[in-house]
N, C-alpha and C positions, 0 to 999 in steps of 0.2 A: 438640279442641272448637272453638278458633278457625277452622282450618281448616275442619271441618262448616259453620258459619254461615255463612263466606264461600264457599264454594260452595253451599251453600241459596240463598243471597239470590242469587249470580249467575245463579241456575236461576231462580229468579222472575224476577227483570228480563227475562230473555227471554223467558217468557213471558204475562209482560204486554205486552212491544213486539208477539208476535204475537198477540195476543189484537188488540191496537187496528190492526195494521194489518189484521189479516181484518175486522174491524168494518169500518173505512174502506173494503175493498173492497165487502162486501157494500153498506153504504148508498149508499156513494155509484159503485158498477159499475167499479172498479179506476181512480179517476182518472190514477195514475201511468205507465199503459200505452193506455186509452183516455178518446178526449174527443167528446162528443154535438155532432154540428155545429149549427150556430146557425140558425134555422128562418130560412127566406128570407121578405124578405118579399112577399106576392103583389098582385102590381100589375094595377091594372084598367085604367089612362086616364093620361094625361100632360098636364104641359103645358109652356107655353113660355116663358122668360123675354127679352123684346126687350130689346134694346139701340141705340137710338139715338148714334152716336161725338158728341162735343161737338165742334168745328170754328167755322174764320173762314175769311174768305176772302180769298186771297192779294191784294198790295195792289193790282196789276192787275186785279184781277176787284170792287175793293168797291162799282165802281157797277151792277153787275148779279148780284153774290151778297148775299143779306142778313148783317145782322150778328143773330147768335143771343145771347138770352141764355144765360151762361156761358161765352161762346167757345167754345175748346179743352179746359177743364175743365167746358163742361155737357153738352149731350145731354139724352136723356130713357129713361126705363125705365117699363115695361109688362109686367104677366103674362096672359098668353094663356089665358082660363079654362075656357074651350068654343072651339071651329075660328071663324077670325074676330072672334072678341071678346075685345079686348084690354085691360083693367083698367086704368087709369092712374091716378093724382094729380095735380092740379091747382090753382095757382090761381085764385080766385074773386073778381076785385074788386080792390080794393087792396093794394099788398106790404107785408106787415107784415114789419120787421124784425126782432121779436123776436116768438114764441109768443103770440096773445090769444087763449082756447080758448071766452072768453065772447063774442067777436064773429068766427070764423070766416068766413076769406077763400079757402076753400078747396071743392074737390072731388073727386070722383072720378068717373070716362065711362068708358063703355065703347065700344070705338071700333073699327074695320076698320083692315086692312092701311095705304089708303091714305090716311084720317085721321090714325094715330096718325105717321107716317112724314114728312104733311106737317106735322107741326105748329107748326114755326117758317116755312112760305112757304115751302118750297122743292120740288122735284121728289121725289116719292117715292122714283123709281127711281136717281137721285142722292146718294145718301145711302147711308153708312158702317152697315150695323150687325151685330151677332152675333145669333143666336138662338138658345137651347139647351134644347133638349126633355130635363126631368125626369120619370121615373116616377116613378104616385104609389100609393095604396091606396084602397082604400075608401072607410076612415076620415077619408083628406087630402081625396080629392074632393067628400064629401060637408061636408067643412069649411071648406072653398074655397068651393062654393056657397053656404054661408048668409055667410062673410064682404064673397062677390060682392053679393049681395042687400041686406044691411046696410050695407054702406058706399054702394051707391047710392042707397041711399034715405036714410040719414044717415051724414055725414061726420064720424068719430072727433078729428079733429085738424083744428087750424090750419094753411095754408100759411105759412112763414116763412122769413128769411133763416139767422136761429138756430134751427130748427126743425124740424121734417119737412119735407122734400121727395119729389119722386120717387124717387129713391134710398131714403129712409129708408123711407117707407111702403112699398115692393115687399118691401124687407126685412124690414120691422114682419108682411108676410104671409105672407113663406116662414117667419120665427122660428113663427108660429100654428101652424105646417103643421110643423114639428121637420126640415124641408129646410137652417134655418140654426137658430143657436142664437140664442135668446129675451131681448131686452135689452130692459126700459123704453123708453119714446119719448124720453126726453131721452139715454139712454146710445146707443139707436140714430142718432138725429141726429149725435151727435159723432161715430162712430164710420162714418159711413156719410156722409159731408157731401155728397159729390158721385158722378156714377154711377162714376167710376172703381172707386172704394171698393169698391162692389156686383159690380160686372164682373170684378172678377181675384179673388173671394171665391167665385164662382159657377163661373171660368171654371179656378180651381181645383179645385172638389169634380166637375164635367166631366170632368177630365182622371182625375180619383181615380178615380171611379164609368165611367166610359168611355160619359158623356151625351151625345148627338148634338149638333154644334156646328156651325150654318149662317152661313155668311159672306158678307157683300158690300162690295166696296171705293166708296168715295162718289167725286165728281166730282173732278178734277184742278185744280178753278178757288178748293179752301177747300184749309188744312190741315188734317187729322185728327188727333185723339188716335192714338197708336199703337197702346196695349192692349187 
């Protein structure tokens, strides 16, 4: 009799194990032999993220190269939103130190090649920078546009030393767009201080994604960041 039950019951357990794996095949199409590839996503339009290198200039050259805010740790960053018009953030007025979001010293332009390039005085064509065209969707483009439209006609944030800058804000718009991941503006500020921060985070998911990456070397008369 003992023996009867214990091969009873071992006959069930098996077939209850096949009972749930044919279940498992049926619902869900044999996961353990096939897997449904992951739907691409389809991209309409791109754009471009500038990089302007942060730079001084060698000490033989400081009476005819300017000195830039940020030196070698500034530069500037721009996203390319339509062919020619380049998004920027800006200061407005006086530098505030720290965050005042009730008296805003800030803006944002949209600007050409050779604006956004001269922006500290210097030769366009002179000047250090990367460029990296991202594809996007539908969904980003069309989300791109109204952030373009919105922040030119009102500015979200203060310019600050503690604060948003071009760096944070280029970032604060690719997070919008799910190109970077989404942090508050005080977490994006820290985390994004200056354009380096942005530039080897961007020139990262390039290398991942195999995003087109345009390069020019600046004048021999400053030093350049390297990255």
């Amino acid at each position: 009799m003992v023996n009867f039950t214990f091969c009873f019951v071992q006959t069930l357990k098996k077939h209850i194990v096949t009972l749930l794996i044919t279940g498992q095949f049926l619902l869900f199409g044999c996961p353990l032999f096939s897997q449904t590839a992951a739907p691409q996503p389809q991209y309409v339009d791109s754009i471009k993220v500038h990089f302007l290198y942060g730079s001084r200039p060698y000490t033989k050259y400081k009476k005819s190269e300017r000195k830039w805010f940020g030196g070698v740790l500034g530069g500037h960053v721009g996203i390319e939103t339509d062919s020619g018009h380049i998004l920027n953030f800006r200061m407005n007025g006086n530098f505030h130190l720290f965050t005042n979001n009730s008296k805003k010293h800030s803006r944002f332009d949209d600007m050409d090649y050779t604006d956004f390039y001269s922006i500290f005085g210097s030769d366009p064509d002179s000047i250090k920078r990367a460029i990296i065209t991202i594809p996007i969707t539908r969904w980003q483009k069309e989300k791109l546009d109204s952030i373009n439209a919105q922040y030119l006609k009102d500015c979200p944030y203060d310019y600050a030393l503690i604060g948003m800058r071009c760096s944070a804000a280029a970032y604060e718009i690719l997070g919008q767009l799910g190109i970077m991941k989404n942090y508050s503006h005080r977490k994006t500020y820290w985390k994004i201080f200056y354009p380096m921060k942005l530039r080897k985070r961007v020139l990262d998911k390039a290398s991942e994604n195999n995003w087109t990456i345009e390069r020019q070397e600046g004048t021999l008369r400053r030093k350049w960041e390297k990255h």
